[in-house]
Biopython code that builds the backbone (N, CA, C, O; Angstrom):
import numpy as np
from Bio.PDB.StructureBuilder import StructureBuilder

atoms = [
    (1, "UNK", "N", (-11.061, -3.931, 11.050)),
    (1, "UNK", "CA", (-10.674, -2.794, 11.846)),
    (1, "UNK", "C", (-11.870, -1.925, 12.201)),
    (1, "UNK", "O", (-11.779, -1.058, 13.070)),
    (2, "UNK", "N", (-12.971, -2.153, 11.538)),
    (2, "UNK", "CA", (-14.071, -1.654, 11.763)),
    (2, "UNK", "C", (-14.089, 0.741, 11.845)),
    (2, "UNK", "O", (-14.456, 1.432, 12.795)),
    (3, "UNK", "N", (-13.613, 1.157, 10.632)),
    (3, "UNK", "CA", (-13.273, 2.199, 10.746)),
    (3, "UNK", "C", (-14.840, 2.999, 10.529)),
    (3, "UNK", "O", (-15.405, 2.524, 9.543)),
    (4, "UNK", "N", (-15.482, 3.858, 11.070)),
    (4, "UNK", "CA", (-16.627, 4.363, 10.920)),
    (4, "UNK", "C", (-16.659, 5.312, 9.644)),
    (4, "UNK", "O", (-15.789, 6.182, 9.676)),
    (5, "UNK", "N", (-17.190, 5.316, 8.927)),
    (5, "UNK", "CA", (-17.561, 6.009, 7.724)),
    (5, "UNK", "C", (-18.687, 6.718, 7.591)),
    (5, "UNK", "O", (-19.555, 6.523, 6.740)),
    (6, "UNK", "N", (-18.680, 7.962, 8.851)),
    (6, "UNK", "CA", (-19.574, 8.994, 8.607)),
    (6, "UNK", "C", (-19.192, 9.839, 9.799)),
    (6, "UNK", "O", (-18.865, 9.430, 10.913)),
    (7, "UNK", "N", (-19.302, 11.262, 9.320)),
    (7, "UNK", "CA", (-18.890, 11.903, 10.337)),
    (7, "UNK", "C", (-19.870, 12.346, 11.220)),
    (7, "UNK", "O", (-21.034, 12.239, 10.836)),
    (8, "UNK", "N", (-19.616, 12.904, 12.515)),
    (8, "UNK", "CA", (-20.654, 13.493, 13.429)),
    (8, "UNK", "C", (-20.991, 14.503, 13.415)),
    (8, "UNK", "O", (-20.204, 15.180, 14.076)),
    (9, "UNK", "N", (-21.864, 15.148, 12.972)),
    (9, "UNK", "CA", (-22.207, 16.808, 12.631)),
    (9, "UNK", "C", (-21.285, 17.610, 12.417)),
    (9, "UNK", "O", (-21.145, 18.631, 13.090)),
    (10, "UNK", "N", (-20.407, 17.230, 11.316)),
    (10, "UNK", "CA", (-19.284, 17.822, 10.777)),
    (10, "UNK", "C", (-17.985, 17.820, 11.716)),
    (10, "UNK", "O", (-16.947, 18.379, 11.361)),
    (11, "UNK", "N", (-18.103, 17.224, 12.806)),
    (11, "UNK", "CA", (-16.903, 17.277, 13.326)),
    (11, "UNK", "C", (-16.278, 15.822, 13.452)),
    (11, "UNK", "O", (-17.193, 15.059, 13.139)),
    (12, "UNK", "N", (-15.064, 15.028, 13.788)),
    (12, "UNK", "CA", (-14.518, 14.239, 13.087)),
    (12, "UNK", "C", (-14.121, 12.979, 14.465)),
    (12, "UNK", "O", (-13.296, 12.069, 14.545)),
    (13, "UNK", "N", (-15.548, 13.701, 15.715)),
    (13, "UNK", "CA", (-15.373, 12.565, 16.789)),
    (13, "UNK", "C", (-15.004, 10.957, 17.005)),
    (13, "UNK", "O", (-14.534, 10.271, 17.914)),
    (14, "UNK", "N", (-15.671, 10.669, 15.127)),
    (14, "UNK", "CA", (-15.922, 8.967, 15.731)),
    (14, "UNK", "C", (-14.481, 8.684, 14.983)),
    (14, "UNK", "O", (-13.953, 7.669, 15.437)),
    (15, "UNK", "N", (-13.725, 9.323, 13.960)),
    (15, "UNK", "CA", (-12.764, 8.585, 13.238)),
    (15, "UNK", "C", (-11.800, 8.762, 14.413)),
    (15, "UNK", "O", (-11.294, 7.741, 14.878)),
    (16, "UNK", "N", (-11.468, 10.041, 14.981)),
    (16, "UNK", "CA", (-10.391, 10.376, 16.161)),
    (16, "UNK", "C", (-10.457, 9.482, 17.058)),
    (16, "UNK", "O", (-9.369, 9.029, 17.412)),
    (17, "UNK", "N", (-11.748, 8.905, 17.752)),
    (17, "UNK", "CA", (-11.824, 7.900, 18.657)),
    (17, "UNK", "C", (-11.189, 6.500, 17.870)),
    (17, "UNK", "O", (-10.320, 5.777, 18.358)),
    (18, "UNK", "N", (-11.728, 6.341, 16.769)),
    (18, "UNK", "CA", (-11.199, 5.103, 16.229)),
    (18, "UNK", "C", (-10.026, 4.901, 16.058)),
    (18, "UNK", "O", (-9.553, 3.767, 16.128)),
    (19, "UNK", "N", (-9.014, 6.431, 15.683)),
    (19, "UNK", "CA", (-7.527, 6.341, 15.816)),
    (19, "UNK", "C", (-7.167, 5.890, 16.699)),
    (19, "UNK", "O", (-6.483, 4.884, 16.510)),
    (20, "UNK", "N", (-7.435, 6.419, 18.466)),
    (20, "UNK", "CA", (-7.082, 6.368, 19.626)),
    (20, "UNK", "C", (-7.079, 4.864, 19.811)),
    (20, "UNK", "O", (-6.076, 4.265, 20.198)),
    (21, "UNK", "N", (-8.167, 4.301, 19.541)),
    (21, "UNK", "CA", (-8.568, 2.795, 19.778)),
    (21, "UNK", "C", (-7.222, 2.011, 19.234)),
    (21, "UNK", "O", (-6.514, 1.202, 19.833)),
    (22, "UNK", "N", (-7.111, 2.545, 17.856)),
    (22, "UNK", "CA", (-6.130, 1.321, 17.118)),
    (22, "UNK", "C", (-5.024, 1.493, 17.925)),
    (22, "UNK", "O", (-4.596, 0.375, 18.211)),
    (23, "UNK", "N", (-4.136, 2.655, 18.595)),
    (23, "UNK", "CA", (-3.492, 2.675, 19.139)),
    (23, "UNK", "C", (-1.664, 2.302, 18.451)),
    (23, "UNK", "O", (-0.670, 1.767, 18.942)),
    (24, "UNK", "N", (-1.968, 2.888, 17.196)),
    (24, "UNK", "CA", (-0.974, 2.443, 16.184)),
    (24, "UNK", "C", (0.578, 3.371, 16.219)),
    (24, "UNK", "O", (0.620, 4.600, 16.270)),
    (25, "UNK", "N", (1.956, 2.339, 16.172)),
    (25, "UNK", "CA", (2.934, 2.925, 16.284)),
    (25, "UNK", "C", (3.295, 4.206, 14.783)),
    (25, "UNK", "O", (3.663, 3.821, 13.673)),
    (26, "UNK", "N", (3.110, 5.423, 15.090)),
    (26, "UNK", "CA", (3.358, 6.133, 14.124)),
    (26, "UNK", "C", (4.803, 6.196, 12.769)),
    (26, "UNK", "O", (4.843, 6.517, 11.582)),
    (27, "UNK", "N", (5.451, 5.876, 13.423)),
    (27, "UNK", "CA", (6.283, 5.386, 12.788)),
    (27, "UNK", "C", (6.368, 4.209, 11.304)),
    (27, "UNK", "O", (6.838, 4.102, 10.171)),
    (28, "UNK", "N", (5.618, 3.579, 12.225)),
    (28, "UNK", "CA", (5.225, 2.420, 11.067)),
    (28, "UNK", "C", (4.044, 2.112, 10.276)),
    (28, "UNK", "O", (3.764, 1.036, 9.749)),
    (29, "UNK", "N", (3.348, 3.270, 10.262)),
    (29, "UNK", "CA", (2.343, 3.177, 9.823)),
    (29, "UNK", "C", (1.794, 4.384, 8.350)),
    (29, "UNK", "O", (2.189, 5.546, 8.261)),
    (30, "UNK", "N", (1.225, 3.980, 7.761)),
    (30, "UNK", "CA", (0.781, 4.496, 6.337)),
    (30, "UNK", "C", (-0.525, 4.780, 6.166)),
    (30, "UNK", "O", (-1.121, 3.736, 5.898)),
    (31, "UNK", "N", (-1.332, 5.827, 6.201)),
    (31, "UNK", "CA", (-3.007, 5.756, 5.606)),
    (31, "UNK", "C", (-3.121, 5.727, 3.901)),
    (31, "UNK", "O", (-2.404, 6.433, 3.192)),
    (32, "UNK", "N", (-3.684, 5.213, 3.611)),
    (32, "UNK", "CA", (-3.748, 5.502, 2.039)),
    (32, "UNK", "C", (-5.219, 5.472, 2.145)),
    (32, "UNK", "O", (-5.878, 4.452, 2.352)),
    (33, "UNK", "N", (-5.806, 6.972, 1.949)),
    (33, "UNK", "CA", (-6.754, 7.486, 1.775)),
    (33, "UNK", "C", (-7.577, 7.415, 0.097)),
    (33, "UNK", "O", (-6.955, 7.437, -0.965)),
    (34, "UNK", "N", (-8.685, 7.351, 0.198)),
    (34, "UNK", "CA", (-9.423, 7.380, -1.756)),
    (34, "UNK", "C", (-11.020, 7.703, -1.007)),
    (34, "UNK", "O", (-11.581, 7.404, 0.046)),
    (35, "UNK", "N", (-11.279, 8.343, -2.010)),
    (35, "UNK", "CA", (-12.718, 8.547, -1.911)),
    (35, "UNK", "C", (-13.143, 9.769, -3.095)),
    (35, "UNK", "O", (-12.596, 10.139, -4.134)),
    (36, "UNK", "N", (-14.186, 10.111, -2.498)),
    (36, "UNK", "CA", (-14.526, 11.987, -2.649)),
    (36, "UNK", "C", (-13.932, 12.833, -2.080)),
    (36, "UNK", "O", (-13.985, 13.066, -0.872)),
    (37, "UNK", "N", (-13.164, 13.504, -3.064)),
    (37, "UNK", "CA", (-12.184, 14.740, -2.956)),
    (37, "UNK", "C", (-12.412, 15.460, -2.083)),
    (37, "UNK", "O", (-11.449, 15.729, -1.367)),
    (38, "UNK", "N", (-13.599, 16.022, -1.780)),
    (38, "UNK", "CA", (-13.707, 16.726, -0.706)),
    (38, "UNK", "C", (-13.694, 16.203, 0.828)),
    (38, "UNK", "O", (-13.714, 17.036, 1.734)),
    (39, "UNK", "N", (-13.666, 15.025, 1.068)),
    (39, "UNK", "CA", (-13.622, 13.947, 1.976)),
    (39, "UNK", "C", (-12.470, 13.621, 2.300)),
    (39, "UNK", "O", (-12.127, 13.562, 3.481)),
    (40, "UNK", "N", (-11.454, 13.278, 1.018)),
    (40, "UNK", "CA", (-10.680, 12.930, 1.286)),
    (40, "UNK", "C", (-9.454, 13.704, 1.740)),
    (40, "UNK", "O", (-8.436, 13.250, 2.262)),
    (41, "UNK", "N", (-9.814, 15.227, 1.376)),
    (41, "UNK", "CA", (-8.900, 16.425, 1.822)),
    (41, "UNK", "C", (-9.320, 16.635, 3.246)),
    (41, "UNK", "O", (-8.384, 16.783, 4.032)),
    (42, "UNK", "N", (-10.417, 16.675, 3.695)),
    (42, "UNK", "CA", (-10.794, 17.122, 5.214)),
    (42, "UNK", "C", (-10.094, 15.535, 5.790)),
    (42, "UNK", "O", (-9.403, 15.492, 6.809)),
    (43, "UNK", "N", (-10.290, 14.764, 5.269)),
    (43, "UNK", "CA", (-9.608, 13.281, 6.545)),
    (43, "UNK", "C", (-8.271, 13.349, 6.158)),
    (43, "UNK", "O", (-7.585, 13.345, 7.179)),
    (44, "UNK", "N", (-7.519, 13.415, 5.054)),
    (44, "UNK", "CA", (-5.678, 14.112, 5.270)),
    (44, "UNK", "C", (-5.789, 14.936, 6.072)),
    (44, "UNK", "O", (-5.056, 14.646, 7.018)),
    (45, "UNK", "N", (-6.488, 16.144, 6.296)),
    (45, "UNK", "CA", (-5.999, 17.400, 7.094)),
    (45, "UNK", "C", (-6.244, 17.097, 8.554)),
    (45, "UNK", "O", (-5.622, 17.859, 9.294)),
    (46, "UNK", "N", (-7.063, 16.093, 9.235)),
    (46, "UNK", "CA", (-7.292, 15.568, 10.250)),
    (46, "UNK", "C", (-5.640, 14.971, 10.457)),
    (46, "UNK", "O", (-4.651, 15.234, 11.142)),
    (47, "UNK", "N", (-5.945, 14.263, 9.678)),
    (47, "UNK", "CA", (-4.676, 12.708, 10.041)),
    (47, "UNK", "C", (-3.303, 13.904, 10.065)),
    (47, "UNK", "O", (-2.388, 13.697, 10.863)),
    (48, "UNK", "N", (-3.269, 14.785, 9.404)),
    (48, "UNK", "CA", (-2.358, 15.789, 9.478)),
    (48, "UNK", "C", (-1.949, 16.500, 10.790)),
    (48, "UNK", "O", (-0.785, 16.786, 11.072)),
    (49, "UNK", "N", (-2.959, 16.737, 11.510)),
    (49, "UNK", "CA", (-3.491, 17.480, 12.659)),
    (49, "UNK", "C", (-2.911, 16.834, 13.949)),
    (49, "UNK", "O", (-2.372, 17.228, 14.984)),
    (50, "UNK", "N", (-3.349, 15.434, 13.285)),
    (50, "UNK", "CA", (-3.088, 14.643, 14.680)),
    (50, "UNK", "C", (-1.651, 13.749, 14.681)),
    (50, "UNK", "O", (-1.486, 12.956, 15.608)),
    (51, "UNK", "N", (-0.645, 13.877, 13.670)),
    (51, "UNK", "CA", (0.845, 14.223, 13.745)),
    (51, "UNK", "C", (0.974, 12.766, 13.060)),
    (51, "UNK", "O", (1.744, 11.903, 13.481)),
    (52, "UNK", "N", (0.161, 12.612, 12.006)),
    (52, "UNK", "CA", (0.805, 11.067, 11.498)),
    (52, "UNK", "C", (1.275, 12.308, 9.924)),
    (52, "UNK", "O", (0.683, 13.327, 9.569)),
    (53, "UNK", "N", (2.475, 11.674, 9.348)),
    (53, "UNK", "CA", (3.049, 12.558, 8.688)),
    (53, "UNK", "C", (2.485, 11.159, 7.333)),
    (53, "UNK", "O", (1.618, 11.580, 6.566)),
    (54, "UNK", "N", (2.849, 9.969, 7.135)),
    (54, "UNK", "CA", (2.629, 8.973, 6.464)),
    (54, "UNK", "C", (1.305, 8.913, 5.564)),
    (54, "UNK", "O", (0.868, 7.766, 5.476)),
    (55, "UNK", "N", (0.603, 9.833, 4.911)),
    (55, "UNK", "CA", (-0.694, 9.609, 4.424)),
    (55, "UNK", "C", (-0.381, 9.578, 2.375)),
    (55, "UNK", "O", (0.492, 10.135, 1.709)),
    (56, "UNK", "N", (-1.179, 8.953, 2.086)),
    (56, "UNK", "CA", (-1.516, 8.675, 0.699)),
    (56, "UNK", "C", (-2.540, 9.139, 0.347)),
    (56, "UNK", "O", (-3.306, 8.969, 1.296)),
    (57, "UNK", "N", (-3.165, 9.738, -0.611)),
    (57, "UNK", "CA", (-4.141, 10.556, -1.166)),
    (57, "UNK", "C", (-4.434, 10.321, -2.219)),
    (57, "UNK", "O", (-3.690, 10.798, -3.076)),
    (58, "UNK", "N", (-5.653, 9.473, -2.710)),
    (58, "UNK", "CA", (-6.734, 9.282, -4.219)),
    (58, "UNK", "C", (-7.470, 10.091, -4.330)),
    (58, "UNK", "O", (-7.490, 10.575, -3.198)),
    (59, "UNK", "N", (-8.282, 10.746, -5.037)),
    (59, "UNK", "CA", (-9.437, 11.619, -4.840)),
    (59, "UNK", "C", (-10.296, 10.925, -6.208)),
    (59, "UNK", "O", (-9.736, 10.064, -6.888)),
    (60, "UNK", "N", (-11.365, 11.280, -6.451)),
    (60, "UNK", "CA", (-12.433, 11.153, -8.036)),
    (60, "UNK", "C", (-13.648, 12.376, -6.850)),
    (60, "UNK", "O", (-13.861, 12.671, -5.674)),
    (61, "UNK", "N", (-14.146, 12.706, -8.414)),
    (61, "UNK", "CA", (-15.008, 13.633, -8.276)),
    (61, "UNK", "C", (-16.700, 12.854, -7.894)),
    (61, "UNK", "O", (-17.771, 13.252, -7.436)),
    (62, "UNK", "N", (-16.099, 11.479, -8.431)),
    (62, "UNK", "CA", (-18.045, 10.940, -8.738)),
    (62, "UNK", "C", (-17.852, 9.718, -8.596)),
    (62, "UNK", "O", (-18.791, 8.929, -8.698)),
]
sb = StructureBuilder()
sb.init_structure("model")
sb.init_model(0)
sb.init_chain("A")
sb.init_seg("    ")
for serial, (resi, resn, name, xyz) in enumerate(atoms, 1):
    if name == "N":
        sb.init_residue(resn, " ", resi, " ")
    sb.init_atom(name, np.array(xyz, "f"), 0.0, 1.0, " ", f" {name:<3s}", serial, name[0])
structure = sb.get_structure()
């Protein structure tokens, strides 16, 4: 799926484009997010933003 893993000077251009790309039925679809906590709260609050209600959330500190 080739999802980009870095953001653009703090703003969240390349993952939003990559959403648009996949072009995925909301309905049927699930993110299950993990990373760094602080990462992983700013990309829920995105995916939040942009009306997918379906997200999963891991966090670790290190």
């Amino acid at each position: 799926m080739g999802m980009p893993v870095r953001f653009s000077d703090g703003l969240e251009k390349d993952v939003v484009s990559w959403l648009d790309k996949l072009q995925l039925p909301s309905h049927d679809t699930t993110f299950y997010v993990a990373g760094y906590i602080p990462m992983v709260v700013q990309t829920r609050k995105l995916l939040s933003q942009l009306g997918w209600k379906q997200v999963k959330a891991a966090g670790f500190w290190k």
